[in-house]
SELUM-180459 format. One record per residue (C-alpha): residue in three letters; residue number from 0; z negated, y negated, x. Coordinates in pm, 1 decimal, always signed. Each point is the difference from the previous one (the first is absolute). Last residue first. Example, Ala and Ser with C-alpha at 12.3 -4.5 7.8 and 13.67 -1.06 7.14 Angstrom:
REM residues 2
  res    n         z         y         x
  SER    1    -714.0    +106.0   +1367.0
  ALA    0     -66.0    +344.0    -137.0
This chain:
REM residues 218
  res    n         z         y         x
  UNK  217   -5105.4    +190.0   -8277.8
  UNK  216    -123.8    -216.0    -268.1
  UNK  215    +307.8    +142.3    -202.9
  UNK  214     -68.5    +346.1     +83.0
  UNK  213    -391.3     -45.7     -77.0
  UNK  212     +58.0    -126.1    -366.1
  UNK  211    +198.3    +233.3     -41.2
  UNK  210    -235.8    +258.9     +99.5
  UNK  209    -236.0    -155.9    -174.8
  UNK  208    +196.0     -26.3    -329.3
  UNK  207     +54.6    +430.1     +78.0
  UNK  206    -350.0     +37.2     +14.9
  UNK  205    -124.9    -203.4    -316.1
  UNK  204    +231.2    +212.6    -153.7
  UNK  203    -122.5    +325.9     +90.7
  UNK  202    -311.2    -121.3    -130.4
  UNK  201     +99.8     -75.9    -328.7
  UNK  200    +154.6    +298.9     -51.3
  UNK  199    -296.2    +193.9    +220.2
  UNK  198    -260.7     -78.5    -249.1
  UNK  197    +118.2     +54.3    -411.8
  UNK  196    +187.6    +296.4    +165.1
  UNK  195    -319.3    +121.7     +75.5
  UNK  194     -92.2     -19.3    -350.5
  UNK  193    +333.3    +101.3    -109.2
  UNK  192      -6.6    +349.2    +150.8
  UNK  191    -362.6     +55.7    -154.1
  UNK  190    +164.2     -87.5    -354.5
  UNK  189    +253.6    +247.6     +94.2
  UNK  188    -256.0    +269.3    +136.2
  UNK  187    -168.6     -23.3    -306.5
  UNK  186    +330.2     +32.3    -235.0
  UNK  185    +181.4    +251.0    +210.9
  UNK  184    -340.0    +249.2     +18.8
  UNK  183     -71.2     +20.1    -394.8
  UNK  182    -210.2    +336.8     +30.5
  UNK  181    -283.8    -144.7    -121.7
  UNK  180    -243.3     +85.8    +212.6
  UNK  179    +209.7     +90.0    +311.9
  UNK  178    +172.3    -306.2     -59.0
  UNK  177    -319.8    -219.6     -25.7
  UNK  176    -111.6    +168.5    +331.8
  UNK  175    +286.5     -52.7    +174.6
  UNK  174     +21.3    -361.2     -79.2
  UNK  173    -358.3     -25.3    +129.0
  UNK  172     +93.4     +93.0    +343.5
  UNK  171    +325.8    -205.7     -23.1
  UNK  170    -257.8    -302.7     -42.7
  UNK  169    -273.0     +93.0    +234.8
  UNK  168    -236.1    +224.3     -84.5
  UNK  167     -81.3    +162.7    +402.7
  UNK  166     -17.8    +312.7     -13.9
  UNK  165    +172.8     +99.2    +396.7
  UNK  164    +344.6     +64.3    -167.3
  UNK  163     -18.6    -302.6    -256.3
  UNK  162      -2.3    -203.5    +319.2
  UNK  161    +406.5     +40.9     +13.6
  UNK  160     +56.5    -265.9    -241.5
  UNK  159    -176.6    -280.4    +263.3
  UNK  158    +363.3      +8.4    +159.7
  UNK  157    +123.1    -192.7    -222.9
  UNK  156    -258.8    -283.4    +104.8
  UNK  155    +119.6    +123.1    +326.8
  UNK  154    +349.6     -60.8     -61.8
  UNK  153     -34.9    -349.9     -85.5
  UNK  152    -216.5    -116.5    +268.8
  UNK  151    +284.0     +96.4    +212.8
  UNK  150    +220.7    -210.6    -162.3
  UNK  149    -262.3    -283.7     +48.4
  UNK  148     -35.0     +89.1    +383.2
  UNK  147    +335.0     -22.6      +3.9
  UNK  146     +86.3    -365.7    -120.8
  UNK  145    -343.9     -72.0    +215.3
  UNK  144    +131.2    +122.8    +365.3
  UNK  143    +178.9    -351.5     +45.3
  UNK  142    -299.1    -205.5     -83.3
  UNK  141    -262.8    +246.9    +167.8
  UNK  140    +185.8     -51.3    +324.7
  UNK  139     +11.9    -359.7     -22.5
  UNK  138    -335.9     +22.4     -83.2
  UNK  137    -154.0    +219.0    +291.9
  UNK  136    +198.3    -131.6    +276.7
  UNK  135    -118.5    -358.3      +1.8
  UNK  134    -382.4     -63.9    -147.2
  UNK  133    -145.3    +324.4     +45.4
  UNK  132    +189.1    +159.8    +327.4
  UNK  131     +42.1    -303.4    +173.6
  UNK  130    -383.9     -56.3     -92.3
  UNK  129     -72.4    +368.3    +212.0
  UNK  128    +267.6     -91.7    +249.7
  UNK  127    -217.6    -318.6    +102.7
  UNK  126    +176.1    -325.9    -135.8
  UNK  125     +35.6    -183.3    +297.8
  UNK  124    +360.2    -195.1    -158.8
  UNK  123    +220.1    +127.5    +271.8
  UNK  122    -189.5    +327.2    -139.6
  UNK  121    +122.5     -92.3    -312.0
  UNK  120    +340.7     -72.9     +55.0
  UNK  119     +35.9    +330.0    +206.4
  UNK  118     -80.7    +214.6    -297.3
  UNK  117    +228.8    -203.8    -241.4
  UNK  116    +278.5     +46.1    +285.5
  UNK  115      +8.4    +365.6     -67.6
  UNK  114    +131.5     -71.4    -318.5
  UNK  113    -161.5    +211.1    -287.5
  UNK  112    +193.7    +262.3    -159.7
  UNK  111    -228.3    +244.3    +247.4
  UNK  110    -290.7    -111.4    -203.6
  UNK  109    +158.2     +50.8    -338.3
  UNK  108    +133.1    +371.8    +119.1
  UNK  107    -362.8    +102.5     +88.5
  UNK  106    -121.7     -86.4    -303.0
  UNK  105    +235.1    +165.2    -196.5
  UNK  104     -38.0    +293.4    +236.9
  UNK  103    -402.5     -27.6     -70.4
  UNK  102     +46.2      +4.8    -385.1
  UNK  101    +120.9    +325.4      +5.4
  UNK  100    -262.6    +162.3    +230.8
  UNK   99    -240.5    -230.5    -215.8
  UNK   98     +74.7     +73.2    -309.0
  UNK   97      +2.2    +343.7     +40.6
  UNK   96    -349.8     +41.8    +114.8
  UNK   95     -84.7    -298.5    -253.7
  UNK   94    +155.7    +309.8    -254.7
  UNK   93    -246.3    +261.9    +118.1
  UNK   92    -267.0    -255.3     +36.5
  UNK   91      +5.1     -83.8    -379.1
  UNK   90     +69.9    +297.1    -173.5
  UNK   89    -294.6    +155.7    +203.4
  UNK   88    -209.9    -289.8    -111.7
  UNK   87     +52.3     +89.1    -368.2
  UNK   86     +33.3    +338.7      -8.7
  UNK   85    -347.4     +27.2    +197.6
  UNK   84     -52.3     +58.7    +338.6
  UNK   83    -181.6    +270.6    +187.6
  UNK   82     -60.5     +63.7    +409.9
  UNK   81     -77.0    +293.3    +104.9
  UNK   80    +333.3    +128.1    +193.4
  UNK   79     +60.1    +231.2    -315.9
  UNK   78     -52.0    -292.1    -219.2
  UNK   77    +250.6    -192.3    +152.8
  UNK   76    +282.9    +217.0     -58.9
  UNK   75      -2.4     -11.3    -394.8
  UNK   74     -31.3    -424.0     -75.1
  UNK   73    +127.3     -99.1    +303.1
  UNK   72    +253.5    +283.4    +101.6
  UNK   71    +147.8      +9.9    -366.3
  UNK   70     +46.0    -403.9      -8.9
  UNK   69    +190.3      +3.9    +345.4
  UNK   68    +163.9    +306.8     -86.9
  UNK   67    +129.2    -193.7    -329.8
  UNK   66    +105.7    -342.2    +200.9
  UNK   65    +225.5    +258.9    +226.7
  UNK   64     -89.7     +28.4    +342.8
  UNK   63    +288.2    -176.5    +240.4
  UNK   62    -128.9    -311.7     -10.8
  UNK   61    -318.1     +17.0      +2.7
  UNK   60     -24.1    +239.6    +277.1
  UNK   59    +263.8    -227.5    +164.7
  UNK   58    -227.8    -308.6     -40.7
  UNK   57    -358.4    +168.1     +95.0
  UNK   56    +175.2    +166.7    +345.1
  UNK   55    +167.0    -314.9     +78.1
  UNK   54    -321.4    -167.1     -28.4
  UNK   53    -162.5    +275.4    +186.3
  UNK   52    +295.5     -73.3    +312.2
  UNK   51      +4.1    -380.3      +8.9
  UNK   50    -375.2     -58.3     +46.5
  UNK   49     -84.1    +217.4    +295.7
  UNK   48    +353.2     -36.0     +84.4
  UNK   47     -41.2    -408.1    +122.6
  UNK   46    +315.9    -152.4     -85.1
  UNK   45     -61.4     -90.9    -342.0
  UNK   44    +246.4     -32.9    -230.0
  UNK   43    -109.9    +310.2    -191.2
  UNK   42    -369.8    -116.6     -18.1
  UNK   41    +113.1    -342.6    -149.1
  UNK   40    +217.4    +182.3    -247.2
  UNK   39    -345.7    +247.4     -90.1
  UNK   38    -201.8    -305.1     -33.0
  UNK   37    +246.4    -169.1    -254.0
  UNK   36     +71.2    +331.5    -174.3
  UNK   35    -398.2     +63.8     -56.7
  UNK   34     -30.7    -320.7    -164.7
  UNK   33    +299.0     +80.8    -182.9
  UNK   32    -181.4    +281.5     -75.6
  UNK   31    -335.5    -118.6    -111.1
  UNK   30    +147.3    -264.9    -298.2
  UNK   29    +280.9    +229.5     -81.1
  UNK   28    -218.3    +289.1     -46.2
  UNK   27    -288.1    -250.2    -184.4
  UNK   26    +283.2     -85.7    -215.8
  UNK   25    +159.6    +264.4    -107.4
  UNK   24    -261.0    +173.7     -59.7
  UNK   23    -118.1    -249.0    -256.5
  UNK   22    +339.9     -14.6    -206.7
  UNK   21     +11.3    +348.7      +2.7
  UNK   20    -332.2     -61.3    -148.2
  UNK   19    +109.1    -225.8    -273.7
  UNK   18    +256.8    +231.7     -86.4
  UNK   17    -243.0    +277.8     -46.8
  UNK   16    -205.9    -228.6    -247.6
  UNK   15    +251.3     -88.0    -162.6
  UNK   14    +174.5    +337.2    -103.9
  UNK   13    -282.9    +105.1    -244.1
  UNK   12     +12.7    -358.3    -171.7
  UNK   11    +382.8     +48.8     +12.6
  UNK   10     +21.1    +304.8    -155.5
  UNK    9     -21.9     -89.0    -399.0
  UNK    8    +186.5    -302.2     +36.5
  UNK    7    +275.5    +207.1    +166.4
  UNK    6     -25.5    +308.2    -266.7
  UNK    5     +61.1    -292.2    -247.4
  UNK    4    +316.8    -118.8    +189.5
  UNK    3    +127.6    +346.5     +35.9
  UNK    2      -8.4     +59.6    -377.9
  UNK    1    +175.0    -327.1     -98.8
  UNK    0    +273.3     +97.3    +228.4
């Protein structure tokens, strides 16, 4: 035990800076998708098919594409069309791709969980169906989609592992390469096991006291 300990204190300088960019890319594809997710709901609600129909189109594709063709198309189909991106921003649009087709359902859901009546309040009120939108719909929806779009948050952080396919050094990228240097592969990828464990316990969690927290509002 004494052994694996040292070969953990030896690793984790070299495993750092590949968790701290999962950490990043998880981020900015949360931060753009479920961006993405709340325009692409709104799209799918709306009545008028020059909207509804490409953001159906962008949430299916999303859907039903696996997170790793996503990443391979970006960072290896691209190129052939003309247009280049590196690891890192590949990584990152790939997954806000996914994010968002995911995240827009969630979305979706949240606004459809709110009464009917909260719409009609508000334009008894003369709220234009823009501020209805903003100020009524919008965060009761957000309240009751946030439990999921937590545990969602989760698996896409998790979901950062697959970028080691398109070069990127994240963490289980640089796990590899410390077990294919020194040949001590259950160790490294232990230690890289617990550092994301270190993030989505606590995490998954928070998300289950929120949904408690939301049944007992409710």
């Amino acid at each position: 035990m004494n052994a694996v300990l040292e070969m953990w204190q030896q690793w984790l300088p070299e495993l750092w800076p590949g968790f701290v960019l999962s950490l990043q890319v998880t981020a900015l594809c949360l931060g753009l998708g479920i961006a993405l997710g709340l325009v692409l709901a709104l799209g799918v609600s709306n009545r008028l098919r020059v909207l509804r129909y490409p953001a159906l189109v962008l949430v299916e594709v999303g859907r039903g594409a696996p997170a790793l063709i996503l990443l391979q198309f970006f960072y290896f189909g691209l190129p052939s069309a003309g247009l280049t991106l590196s690891s890192y921003w590949a990584a990152v649009l790939a997954l806000a791709w996914c994010t968002g087709a995911y995240t827009s359902e969630i979305i979706r859901a949240g606004i459809q969980a709110v009464p009917r009546g909260q719409l009609e309040a508000a334009g008894v009120m003369g709220l234009t169906p823009l501020d209805s939108l903003r100020f009524v719909i919008l965060p009761q929806a957000l309240k009751v989609a946030l439990p999921s779009l937590l545990g969602f948050s989760i698996m896409m952080f998790q979901a950062t592992s697959l970028c080691f396919t398109i070069a990127l050094p994240e963490l289980v990228s640089r796990a590899s390469s410390i077990g294919s240097t020194t040949f001590e592969y259950m160790p490294v990828l232990s230690l890289a096991g617990l550092m994301y464990a270190a993030v989505c316990a606590p995490a998954t969690l928070l998300v289950a006291a929120l949904e408690r927290r939301l049944v007992r509002h409710q």
